[in-house]
C-alpha positions in Angstrom: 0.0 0.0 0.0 1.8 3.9 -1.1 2.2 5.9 1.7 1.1 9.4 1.7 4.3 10.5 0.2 4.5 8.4 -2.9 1.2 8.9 -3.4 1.8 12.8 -3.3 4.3 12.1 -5.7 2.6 9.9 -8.3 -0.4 13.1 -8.2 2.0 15.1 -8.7 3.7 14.0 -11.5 0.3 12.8 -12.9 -0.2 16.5 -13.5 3.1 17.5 -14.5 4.4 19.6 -11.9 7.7 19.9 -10.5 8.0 21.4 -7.0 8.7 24.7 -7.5 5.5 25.2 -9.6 3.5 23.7 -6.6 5.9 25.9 -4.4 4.9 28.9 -6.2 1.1 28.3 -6.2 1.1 26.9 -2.3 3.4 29.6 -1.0 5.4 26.3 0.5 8.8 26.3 0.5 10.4 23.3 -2.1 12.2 21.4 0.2 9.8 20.9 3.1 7.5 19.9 0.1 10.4 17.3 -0.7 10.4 16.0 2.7 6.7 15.4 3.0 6.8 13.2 -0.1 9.8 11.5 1.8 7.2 10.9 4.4 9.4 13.1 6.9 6.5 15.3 8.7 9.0 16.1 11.9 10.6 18.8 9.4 7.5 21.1 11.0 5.6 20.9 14.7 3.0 18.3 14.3 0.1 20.8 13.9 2.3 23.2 11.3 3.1 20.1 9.8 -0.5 18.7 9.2 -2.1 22.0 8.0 0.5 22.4 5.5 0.4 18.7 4.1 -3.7 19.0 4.0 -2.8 21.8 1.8 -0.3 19.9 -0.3 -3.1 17.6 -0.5 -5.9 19.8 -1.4 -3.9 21.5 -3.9 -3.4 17.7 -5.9 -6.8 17.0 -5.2 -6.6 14.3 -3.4 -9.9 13.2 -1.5 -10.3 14.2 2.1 -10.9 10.5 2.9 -7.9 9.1 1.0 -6.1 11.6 2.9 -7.2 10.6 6.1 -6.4 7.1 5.5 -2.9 7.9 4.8 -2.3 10.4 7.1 0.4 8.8 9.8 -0.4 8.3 13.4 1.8 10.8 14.5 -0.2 13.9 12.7 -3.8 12.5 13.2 -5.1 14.9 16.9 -5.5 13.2 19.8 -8.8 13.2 21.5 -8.5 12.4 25.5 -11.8 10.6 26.2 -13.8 12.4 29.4 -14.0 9.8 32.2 -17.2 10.4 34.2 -17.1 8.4 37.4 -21.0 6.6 37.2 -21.1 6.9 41.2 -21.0 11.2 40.8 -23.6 11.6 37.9 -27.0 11.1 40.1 -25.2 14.1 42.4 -24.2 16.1 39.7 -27.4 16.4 38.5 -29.0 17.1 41.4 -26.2 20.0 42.3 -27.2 21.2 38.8 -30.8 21.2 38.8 -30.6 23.1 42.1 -28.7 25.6 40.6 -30.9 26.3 38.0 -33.7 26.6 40.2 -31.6 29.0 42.3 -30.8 31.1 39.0 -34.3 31.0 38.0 -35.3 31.7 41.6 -32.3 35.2 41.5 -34.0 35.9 38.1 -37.4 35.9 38.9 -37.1 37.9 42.5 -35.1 40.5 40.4 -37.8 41.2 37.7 -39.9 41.5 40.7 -38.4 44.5 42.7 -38.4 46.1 39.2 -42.2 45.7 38.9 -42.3 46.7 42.0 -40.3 50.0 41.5 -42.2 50.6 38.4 -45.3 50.5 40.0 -44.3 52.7 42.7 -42.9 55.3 40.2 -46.3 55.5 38.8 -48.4 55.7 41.9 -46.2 58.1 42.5 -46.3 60.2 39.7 -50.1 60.0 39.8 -50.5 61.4 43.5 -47.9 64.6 42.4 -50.6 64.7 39.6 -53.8 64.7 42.0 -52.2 66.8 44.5 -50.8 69.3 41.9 -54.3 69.6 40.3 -56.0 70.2 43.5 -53.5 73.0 45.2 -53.4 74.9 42.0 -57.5 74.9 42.0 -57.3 75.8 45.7 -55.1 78.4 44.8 -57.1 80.0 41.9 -60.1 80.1 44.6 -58.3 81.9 47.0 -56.5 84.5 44.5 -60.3 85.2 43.5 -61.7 85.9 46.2 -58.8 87.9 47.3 -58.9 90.1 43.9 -61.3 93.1 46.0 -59.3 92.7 49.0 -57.1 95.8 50.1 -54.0 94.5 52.6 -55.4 95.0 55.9 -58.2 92.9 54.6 -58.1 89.0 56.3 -60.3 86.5 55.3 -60.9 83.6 57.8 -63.5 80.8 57.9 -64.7 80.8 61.2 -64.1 83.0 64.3 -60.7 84.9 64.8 -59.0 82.8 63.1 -55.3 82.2 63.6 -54.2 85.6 61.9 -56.1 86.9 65.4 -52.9 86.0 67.2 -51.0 88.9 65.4 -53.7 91.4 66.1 -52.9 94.1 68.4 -54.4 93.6 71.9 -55.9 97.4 71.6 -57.4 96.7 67.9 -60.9 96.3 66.8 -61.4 93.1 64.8 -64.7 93.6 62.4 -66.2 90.5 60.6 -69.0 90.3 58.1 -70.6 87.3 57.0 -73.0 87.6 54.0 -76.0 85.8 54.3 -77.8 86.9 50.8 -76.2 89.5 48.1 -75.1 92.7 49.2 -72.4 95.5 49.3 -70.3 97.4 52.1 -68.3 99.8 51.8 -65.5 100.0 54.8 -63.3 103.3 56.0 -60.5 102.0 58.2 -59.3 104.9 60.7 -60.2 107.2 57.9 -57.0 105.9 56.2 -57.9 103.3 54.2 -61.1 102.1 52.5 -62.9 99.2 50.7 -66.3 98.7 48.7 -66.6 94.5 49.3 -69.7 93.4 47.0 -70.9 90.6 49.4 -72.0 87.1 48.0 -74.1 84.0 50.1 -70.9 82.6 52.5 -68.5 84.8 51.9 -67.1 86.1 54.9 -64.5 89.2 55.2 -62.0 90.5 57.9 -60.7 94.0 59.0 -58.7 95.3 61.9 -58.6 98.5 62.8 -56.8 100.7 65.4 -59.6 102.6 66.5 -62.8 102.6 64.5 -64.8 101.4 61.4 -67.4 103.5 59.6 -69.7 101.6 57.2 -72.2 102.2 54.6 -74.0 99.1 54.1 -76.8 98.1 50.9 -79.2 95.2 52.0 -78.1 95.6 55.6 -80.1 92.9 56.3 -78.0 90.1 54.2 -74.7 90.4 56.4 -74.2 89.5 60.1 -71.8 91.6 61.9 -69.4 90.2 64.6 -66.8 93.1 66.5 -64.4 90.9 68.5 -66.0 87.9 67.9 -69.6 89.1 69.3 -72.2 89.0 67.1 -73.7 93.1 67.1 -77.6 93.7 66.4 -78.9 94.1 63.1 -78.7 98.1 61.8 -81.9 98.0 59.8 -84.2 95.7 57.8 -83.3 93.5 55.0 -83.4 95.4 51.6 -82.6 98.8 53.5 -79.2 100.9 53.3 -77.8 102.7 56.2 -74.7 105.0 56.2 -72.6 106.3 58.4 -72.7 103.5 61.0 -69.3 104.2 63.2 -68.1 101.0 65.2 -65.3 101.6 68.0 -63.9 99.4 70.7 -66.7 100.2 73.1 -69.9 101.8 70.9 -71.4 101.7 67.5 -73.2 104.7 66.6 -75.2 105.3 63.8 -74.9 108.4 62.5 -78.5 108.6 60.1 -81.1 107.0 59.5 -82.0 103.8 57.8 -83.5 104.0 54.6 -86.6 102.3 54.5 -89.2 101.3 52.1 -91.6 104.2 52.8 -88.3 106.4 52.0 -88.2 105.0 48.6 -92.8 104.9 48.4 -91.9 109.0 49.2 -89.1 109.5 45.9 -91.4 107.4 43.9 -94.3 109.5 44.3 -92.3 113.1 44.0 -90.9 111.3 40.6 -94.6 110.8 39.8 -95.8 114.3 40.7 -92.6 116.1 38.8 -94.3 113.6 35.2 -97.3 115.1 35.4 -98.5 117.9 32.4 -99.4 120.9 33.8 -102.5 122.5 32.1 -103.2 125.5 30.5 -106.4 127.8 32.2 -108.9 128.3 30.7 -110.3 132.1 29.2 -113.3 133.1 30.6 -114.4 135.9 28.0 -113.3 135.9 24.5 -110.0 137.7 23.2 -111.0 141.2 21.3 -107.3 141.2 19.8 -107.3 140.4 16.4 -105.5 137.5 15.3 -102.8 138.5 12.9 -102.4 136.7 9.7 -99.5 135.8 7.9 -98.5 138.0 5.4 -99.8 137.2 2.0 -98.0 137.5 -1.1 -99.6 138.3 -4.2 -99.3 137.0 -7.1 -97.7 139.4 -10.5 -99.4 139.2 -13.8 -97.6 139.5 -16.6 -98.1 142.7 -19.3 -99.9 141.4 -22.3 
């Protein structure tokens, strides 16, 4: 039987080739070509040596299972069986079985506490939302009703409020609380003053130093509270009083209320001042002659 280096040789020569044409077209040096087809493979490392042969091989086109057959012992790899002891496997398994749990276990508590962060991101993005929505709407109420306030104005909910603890202990705290639609209109210590038109609820709050005076329209659609004691009503619903000066100690009103038999008395001079005043009558006939108008006549024309 040839050995792989004759039979390189007989291919070779089958095709006419000398060794430096396969050199040139292999990029093999001649001589270690030589020594392969002198079946000396220890001219190059055993795995140099192989690679390059396989080439030499290839390039004669020699079958990969011819070559195989002929390869030598000494080139063919070396494969080191893997002994597994049969007492070790059942554990082995076990171990690794266990360990994938574990991992799948790890996995699974990790893409929970994500979830779980996730979640808590959006609840609590939504509660910034609610409670952003809500304070800006409290906050448009309050800027409204604080649009016909003047700054010594202080509106509270009930009572004194807590603002009462910066009052001054010799002040006068005035509070109106509008039961129906009216307005007011409030002189601080003759320094500062305020018309307040009055809607159902709304409650207002002034201090002053030493007095109020008040003008009020529908008198009898706003409670009045000085100090947090409730003061008696200053005229009938539907009326307007002026004038109405409220200290410390006293309220004194200055005029009186204007009633409805007040407005029955305008009414009726408005009626009175409507009515056509007529002309008396002659009681003998005129002797002056009415004078007429002028007349003019008419030209006529020369025939």
């Amino acid at each position: 039987m040839d050995t792989l280096g004759t039979r390189l040789i007989k291919q070779r020569e089958h095709f006419n080739l000398s060794l430096k044409d396969v050199s040139e077209k292999i990029k093999i040096r001649p001589h270690i070509l030589q020594a392969f087809e002198e079946d000396n493979f220890e001219v190059l490392p055993a795995v140099y040596a192989r690679s390059s042969v396989k080439a030499y091989a290839n390039f004669l086109k020699i079958s990969d299972k011819e070559f195989n057959q002929l390869l030598p012992e000494s080139l063919k790899p070396k494969i080191q069986p893997v002994v597994v002891p049969l007492q070790n496997i059942p554990e082995r398994i076990e171990a690794n079985f266990k360990k994938s749990i574990l991992n799948k276990e790890n996995l699974y508590n990790k893409r929970n506490i994500i979830n779980y962060l996730i979640y808590g991101g959006i609840g609590l993005a939504l509660f910034s939302i609610v409670y952003f929505i809500f304070f800006e709407q409290n906050s448009q109420k309050e800027k409204i009703s604080n649009q016909n306030a003047s700054d010594t104005t202080v509106i509270a909910e009930k009572g004194k409020g807590l603002l009462s603890f910066f009052d001054k202990p010799d002040s006068v705290v005035l509070e109106a609380r509008a039961i129906d639609t009216a307005w007011l209109r409030v002189d601080i210590d003759g320094k500062t003053s305020e018309v307040v038109h009055m809607a159902p609820n709304l409650m207002k709050r002034w201090s002053a130093e030493q007095y109020f005076l008040l003008t009020v329209g529908n008198v009898g659609s706003i409670e009045f509270r000085r100090d947090g004691n409730v003061l008696k009503p200053f005229g009938t619903k539907g009326s307007v009083v002026r004038n109405i000066k409220i200290t410390k100690s006293e309220v004194v009103n200055s005029s009186q209320p204007w009633t409805d038999q007040d407005s029955t008395r305008l009414r009726r001079k408005a009626i009175k001042k409507e009515e056509p005043q007529t002309q008396p009558k002659l009681i003998e006939p005129s002797t002056i002659d009415v004078i007429k108008p002028f007349e003019k006549k008419e030209k006529k024309e020369p025939r």
